[in-house]
TORKOL-4160 file (C-alpha; in steps of 0.2 Angstrom, whole numbers, padded with zeros to 4 digits, m for minus):
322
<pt num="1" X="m0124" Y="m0093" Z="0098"/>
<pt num="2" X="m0119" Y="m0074" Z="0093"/>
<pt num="3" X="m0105" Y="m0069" Z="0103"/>
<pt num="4" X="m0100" Y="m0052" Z="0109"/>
<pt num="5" X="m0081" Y="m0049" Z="0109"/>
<pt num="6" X="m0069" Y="m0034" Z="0112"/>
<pt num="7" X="m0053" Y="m0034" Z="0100"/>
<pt num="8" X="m0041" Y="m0025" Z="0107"/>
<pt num="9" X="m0025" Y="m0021" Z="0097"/>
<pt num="10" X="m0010" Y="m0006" Z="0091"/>
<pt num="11" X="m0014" Y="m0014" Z="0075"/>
<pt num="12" X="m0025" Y="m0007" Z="0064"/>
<pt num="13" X="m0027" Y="0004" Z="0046"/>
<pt num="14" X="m0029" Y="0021" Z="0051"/>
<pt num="15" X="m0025" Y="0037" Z="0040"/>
<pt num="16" X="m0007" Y="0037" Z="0035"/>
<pt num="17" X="m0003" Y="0018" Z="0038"/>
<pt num="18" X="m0016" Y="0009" Z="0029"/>
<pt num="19" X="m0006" Y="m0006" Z="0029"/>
<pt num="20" X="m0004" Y="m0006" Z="0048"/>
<pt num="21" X="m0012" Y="m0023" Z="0055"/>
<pt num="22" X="m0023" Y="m0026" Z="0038"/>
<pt num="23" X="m0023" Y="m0044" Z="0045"/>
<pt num="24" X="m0034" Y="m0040" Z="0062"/>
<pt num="25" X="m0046" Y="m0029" Z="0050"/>
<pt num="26" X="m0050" Y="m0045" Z="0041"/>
<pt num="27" X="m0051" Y="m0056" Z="0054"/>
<pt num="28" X="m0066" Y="m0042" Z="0062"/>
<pt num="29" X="m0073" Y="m0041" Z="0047"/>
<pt num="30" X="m0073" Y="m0062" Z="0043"/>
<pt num="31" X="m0080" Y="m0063" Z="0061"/>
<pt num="32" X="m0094" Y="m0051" Z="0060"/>
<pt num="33" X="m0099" Y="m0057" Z="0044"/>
<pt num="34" X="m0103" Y="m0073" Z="0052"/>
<pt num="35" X="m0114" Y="m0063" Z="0062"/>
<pt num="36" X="m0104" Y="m0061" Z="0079"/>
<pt num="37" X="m0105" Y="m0043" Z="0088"/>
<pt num="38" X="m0085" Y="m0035" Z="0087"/>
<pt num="39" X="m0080" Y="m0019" Z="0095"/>
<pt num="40" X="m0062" Y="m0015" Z="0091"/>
<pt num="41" X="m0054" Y="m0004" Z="0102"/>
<pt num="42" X="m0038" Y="0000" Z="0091"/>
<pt num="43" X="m0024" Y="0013" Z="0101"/>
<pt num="44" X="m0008" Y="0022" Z="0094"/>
<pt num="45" X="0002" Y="0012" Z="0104"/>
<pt num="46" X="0018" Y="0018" Z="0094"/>
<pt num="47" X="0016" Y="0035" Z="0101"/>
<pt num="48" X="0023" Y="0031" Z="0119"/>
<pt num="49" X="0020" Y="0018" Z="0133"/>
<pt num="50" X="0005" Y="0031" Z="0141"/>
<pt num="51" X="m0005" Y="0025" Z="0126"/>
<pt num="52" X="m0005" Y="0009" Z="0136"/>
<pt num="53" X="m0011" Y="0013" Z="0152"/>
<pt num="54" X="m0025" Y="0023" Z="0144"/>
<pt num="55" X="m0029" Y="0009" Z="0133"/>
<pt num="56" X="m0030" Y="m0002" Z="0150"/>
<pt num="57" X="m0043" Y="0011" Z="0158"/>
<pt num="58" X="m0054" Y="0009" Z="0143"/>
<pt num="59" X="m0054" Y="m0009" Z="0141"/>
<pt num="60" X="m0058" Y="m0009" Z="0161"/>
<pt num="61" X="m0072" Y="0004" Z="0154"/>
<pt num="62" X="m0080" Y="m0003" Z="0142"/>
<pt num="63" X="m0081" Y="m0021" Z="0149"/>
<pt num="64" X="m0089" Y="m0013" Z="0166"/>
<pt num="65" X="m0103" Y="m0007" Z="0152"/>
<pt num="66" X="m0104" Y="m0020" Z="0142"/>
<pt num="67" X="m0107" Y="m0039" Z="0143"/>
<pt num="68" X="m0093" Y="m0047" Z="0131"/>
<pt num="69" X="m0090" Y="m0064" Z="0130"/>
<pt num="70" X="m0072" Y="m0062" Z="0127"/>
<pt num="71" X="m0058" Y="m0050" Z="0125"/>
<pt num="72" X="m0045" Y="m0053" Z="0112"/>
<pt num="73" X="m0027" Y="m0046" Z="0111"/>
<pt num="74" X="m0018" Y="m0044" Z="0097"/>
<pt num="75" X="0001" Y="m0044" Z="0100"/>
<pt num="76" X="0010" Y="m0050" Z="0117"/>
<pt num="77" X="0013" Y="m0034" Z="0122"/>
<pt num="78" X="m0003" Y="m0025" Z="0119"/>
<pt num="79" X="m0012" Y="m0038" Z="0132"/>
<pt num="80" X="m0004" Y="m0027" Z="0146"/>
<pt num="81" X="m0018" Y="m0016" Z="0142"/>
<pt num="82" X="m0032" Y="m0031" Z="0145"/>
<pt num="83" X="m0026" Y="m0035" Z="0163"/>
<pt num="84" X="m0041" Y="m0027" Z="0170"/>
<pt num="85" X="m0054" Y="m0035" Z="0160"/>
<pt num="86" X="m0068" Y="m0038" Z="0175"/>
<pt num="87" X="m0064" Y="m0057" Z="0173"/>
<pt num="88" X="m0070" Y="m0060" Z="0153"/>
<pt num="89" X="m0061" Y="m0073" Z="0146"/>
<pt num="90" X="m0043" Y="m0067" Z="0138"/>
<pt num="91" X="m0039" Y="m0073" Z="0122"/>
<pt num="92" X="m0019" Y="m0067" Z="0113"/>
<pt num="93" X="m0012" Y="m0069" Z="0096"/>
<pt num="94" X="0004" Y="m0067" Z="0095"/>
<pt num="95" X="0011" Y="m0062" Z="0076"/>
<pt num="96" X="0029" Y="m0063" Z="0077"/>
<pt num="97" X="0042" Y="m0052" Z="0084"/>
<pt num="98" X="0031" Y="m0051" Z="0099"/>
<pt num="99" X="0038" Y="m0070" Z="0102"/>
<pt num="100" X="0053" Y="m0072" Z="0093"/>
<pt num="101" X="0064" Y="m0054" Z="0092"/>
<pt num="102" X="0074" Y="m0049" Z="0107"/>
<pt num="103" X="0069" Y="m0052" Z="0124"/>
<pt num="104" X="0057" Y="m0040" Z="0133"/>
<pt num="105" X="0042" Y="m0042" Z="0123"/>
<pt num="106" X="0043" Y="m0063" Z="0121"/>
<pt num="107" X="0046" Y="m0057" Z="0141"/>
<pt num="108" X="0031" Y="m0051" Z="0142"/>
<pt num="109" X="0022" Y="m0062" Z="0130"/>
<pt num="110" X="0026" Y="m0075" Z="0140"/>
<pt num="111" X="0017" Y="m0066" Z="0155"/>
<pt num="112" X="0002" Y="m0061" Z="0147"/>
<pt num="113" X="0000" Y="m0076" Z="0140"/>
<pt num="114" X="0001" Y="m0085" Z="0156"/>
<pt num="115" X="m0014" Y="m0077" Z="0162"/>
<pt num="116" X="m0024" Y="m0079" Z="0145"/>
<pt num="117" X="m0036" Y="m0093" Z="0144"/>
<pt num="118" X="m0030" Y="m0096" Z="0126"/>
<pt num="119" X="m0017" Y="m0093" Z="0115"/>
<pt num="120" X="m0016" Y="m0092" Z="0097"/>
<pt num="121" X="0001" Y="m0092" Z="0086"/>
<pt num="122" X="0003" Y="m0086" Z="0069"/>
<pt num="123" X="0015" Y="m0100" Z="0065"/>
<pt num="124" X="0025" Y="m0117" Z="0071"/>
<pt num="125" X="0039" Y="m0108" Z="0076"/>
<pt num="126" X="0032" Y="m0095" Z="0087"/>
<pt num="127" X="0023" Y="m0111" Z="0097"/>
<pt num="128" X="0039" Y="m0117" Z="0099"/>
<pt num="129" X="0047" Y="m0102" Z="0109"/>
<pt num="130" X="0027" Y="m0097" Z="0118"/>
<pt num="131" X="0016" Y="m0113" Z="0118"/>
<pt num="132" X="m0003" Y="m0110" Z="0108"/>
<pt num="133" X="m0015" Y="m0114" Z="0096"/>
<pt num="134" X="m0007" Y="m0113" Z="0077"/>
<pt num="135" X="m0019" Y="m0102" Z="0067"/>
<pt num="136" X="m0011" Y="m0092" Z="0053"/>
<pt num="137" X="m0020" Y="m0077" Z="0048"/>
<pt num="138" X="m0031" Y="m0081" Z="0034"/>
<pt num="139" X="m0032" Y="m0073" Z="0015"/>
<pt num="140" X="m0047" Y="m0063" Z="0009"/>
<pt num="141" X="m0048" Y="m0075" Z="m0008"/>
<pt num="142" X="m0062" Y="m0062" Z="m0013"/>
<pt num="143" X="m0052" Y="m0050" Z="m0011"/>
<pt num="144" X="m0035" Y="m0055" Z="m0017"/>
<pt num="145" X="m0037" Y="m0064" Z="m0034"/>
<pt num="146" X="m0028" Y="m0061" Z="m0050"/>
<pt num="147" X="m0031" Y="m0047" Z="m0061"/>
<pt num="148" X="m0024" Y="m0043" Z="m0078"/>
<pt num="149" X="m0005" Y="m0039" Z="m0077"/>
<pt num="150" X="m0008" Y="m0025" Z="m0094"/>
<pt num="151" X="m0024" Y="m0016" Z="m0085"/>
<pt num="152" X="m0014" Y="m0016" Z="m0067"/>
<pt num="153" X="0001" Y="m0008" Z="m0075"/>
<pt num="154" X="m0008" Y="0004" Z="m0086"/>
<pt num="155" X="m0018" Y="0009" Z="m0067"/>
<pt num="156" X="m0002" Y="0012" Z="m0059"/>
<pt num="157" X="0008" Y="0019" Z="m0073"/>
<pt num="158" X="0023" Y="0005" Z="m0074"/>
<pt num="159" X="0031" Y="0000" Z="m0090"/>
<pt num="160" X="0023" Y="m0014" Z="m0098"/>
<pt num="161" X="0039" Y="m0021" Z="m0103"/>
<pt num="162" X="0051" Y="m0019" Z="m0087"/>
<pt num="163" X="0052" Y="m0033" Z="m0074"/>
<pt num="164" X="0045" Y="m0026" Z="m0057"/>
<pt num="165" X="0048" Y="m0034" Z="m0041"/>
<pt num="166" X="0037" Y="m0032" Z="m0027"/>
<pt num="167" X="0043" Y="m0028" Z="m0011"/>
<pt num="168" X="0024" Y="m0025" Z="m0001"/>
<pt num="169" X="0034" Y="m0017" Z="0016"/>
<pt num="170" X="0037" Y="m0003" Z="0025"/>
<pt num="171" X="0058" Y="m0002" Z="0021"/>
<pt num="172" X="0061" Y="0009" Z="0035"/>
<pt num="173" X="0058" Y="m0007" Z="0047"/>
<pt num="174" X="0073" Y="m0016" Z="0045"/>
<pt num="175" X="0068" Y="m0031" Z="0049"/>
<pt num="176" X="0063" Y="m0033" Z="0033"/>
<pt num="177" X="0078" Y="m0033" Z="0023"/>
<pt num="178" X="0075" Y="m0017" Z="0011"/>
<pt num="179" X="0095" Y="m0019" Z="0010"/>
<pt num="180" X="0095" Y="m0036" Z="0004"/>
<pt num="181" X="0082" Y="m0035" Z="m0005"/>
<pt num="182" X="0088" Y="m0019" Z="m0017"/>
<pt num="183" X="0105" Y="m0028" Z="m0016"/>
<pt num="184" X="0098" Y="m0044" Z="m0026"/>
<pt num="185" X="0086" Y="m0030" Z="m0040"/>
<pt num="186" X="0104" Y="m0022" Z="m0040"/>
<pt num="187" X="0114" Y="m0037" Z="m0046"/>
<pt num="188" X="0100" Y="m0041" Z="m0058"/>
<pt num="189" X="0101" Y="m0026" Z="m0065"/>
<pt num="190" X="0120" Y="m0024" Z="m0067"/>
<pt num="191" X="0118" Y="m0041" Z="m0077"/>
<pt num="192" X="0106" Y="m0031" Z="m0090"/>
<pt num="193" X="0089" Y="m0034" Z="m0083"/>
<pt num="194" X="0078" Y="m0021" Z="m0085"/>
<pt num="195" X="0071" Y="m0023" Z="m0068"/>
<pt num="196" X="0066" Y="m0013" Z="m0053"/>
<pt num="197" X="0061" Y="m0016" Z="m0037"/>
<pt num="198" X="0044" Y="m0009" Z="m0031"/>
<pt num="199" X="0044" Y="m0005" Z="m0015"/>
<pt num="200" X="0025" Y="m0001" Z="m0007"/>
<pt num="201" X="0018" Y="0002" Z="0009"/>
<pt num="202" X="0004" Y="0012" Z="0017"/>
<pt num="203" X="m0008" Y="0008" Z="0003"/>
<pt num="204" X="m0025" Y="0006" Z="0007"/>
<pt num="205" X="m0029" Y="m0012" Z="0006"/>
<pt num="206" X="m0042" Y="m0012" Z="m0008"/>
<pt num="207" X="m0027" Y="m0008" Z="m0019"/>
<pt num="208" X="m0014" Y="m0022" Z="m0014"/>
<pt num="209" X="m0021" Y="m0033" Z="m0027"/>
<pt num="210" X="m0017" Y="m0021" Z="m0041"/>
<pt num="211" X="0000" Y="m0020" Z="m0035"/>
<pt num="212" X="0003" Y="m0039" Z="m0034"/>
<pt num="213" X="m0006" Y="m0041" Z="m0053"/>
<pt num="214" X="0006" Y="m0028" Z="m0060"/>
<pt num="215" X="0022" Y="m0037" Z="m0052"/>
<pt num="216" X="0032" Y="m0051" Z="m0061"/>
<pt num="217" X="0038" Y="m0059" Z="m0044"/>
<pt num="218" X="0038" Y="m0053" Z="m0023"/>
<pt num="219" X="0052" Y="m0053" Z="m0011"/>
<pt num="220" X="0053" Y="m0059" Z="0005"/>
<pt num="221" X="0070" Y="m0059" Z="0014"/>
<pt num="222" X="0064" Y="m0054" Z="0031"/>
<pt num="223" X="0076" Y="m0057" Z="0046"/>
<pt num="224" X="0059" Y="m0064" Z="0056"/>
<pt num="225" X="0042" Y="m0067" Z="0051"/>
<pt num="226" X="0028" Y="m0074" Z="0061"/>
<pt num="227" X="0014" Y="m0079" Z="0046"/>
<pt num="228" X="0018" Y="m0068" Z="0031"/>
<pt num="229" X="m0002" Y="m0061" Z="0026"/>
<pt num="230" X="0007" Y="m0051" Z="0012"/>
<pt num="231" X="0016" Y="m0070" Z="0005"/>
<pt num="232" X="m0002" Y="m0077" Z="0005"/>
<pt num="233" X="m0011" Y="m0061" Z="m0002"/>
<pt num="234" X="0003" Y="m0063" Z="m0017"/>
<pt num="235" X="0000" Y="m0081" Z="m0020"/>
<pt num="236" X="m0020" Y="m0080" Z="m0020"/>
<pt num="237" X="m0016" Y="m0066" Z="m0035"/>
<pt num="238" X="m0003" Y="m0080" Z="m0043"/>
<pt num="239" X="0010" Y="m0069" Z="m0040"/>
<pt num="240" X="0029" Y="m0077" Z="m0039"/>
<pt num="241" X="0038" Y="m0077" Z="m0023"/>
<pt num="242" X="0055" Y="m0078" Z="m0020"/>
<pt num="243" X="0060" Y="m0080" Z="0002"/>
<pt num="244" X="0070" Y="m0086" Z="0012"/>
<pt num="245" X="0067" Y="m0098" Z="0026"/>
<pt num="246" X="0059" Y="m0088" Z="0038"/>
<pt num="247" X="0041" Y="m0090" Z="0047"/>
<pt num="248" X="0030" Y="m0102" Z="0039"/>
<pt num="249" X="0034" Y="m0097" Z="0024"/>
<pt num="250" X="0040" Y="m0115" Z="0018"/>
<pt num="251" X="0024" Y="m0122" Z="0026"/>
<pt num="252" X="0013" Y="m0110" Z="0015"/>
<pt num="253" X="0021" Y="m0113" Z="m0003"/>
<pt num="254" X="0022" Y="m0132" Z="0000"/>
<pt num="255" X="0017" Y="m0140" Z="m0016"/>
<pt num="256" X="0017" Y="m0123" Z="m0026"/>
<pt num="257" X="0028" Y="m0125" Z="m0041"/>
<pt num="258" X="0036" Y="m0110" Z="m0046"/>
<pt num="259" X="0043" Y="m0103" Z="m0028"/>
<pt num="260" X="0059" Y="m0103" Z="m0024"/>
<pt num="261" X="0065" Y="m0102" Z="m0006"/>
<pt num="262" X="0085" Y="m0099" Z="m0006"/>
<pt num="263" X="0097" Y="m0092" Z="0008"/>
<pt num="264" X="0097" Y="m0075" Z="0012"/>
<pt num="265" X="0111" Y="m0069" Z="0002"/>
<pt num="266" X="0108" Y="m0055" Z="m0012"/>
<pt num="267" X="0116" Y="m0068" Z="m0024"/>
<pt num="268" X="0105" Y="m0081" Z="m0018"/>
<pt num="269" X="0090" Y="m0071" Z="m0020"/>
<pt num="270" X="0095" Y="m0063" Z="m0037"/>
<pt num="271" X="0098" Y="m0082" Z="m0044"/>
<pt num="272" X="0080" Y="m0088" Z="m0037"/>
<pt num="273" X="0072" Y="m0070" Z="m0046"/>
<pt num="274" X="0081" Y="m0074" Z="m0061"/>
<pt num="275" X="0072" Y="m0090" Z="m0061"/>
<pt num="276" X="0054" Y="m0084" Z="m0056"/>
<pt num="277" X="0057" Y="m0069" Z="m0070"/>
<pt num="278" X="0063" Y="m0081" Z="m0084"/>
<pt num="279" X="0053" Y="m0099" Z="m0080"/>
<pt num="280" X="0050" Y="m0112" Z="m0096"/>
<pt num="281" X="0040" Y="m0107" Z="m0108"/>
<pt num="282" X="0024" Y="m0122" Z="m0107"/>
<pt num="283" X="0024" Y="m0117" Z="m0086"/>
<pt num="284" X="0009" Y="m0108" Z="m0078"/>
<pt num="285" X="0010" Y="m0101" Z="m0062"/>
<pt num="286" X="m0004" Y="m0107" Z="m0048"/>
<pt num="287" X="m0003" Y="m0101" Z="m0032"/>
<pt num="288" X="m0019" Y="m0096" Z="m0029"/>
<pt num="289" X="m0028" Y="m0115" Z="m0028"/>
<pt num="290" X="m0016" Y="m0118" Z="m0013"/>
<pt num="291" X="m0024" Y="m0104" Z="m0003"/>
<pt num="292" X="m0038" Y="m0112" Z="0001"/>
<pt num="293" X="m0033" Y="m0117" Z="0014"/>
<pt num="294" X="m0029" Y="m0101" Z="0023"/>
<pt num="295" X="m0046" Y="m0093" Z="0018"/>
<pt num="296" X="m0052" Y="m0078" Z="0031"/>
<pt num="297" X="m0067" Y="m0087" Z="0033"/>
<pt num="298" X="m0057" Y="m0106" Z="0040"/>
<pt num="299" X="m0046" Y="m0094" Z="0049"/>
<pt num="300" X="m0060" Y="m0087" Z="0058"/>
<pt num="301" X="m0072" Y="m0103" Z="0062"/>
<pt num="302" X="m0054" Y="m0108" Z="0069"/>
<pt num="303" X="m0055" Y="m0094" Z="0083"/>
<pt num="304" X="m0071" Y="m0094" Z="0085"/>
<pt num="305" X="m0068" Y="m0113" Z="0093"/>
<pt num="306" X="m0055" Y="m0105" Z="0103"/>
<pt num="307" X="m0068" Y="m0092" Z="0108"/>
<pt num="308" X="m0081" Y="m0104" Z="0115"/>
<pt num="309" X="m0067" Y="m0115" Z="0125"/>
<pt num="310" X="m0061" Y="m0103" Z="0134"/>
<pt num="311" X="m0081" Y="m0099" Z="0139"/>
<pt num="312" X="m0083" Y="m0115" Z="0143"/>
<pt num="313" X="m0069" Y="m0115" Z="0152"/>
<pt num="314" X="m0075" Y="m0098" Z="0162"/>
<pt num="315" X="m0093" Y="m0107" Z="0166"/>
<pt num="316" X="m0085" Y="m0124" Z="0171"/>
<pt num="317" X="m0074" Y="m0114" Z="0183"/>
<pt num="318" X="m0088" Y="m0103" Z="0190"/>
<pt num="319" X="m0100" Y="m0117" Z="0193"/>
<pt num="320" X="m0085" Y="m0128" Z="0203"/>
<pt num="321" X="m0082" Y="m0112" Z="0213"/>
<pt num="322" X="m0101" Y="m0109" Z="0222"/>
């Protein structure tokens, strides 16, 4: 059954931030090519909290004109804007700090959710704070796969002989931990290692693969994470990663040799890039075969069950009420 649904997010590539919400563009795409109809109604919700209230009068807008099966929110916060829905079945994904940073927006997570039929959690830990579904966002493994490290380098004009550390984040959100991780580059390179950390954001998406080709290893020292995309996208293109314990990051690398998880210290991290950068000489990293099991398209069959519950849940309800 083809199903009509209405994504509503403050997520999504647009001119200037490519990189906003890349993993809600995938998930549209993955669903429409498995032949579902999805509208994406996608507001600049870092504008001001009037973006909200208009982006509620056009949800209520276009489900008055249209018949969806189900409106889907992603990010606690932005499901303020699907309260008038016309009584289509709610589905929220929370991501992350929606759940787990401060205490307003898990506040109103908790709300929204409350009067969702369903949801959906990027990660273990987020269902531990906001009870849902565990379904990580998925990897485009068409998309994301290894390239050649001298062709990458030679397209971005890197050294070919330098040690590049990728760091795929905005660093002005510092949540991240641009601090730390320059701090841990910076004690590398006091030691002698011809190293830098490359730092990229607001690249359009089509390019990320390039980036993490050309890279020796990728950092992730984030103080919060729901399910890192940018961990999975670097290990479907055998990139290196050195985190901390944060998110599900130790549930994504399980049985991936080659990835160190450390505390998040700048020595810490420097000790665990050292190791990625200089590994034995007979070892071969493979991230990429452990992917499988975060592909878009599992990711997607996964909320399209979600999907048809919560309309079997509508129907079930209607019919007991005549």
């Amino acid at each position: 059954m083809t199903l009509n649904v209405l994504v509503v997010t403050a997520m999504y590539p647009r001119p200037g931030n490519q990189g906003s919400g890349t993993f809600v563009m995938h998930q549209v795409e993955q669903l429409r090519a498995l032949g579902h109809s999805v509208d994406v109604l996608d507001f600049p919700g870092y504008r001001s909290k009037l973006e909200y209230l208009r982006a509620a009068v056009e949800v209520s807008r276009r489900t008055r004109h249209r018949s969806y099966d189900v409106v889907h929110v992603h990010y606690g916060v932005t499901g303020l804007s699907a309260l008038w829905r016309n009584s289509i079945p709610l589905v929220v994904s929370l991501h992350g700090s929606d759940a787990l940073v401060g205490w307003y927006e898990p506040l109103i997570s908790r709300f929204v959710c409350s009067l969702a039929g369903a949801t959906i959690v990027a990660s273990k830990k987020i269902a531990e704070r906001i009870p849902g579904e565990v379904i990580p966002c998925g990897v485009d493994l068409a998309a994301f796969e290894p390239k050649s490290k001298v062709e990458a380098r030679q397209r971005l004009n890197l050294e070919l002989r330098r040690k590049y550390v990728l760091f795929p984040f905005n660093p002005a959100r510092s949540i991240k931990r641009f601090d730390m991780a320059g701090a841990a580059v910076a004690k590398l390179a006091a030691e002698g290692v011809d190293i830098e950390l490359l730092i990229v954001s607001n690249v359009p998406n089509a390019e990320m693969p390039w980036y993490y080709s050309a890279a020796d290893a990728m950092i992730l020292c984030s103080d919060s994470e729901g399910s890192s995309t940018a961990l999975k996208e670097a290990l479907a293109c055998n990139l290196p990663v050195v985190g901390t314990n944060v998110g599900d990051v130790t549930e994504i690398t399980e049985g991936i040799a080659g990835v160190e998880i450390v505390e998040q210290t700048p020595g810490a991290l420097a000790g665990g890039l050292k190791r990625v950068l200089y590994p034995a000489a007979d070892f071969v990293f493979n991230g990429r075969g452990a992917m499988e099991r975060y592909s878009q398209q599992k990711t997607a069959e996964a909320i399209l069950r979600v999907y048809r519950r919560v309309i079997e849940q509508r129907y079930r309800t209607a019919a007991r009420d005549r």
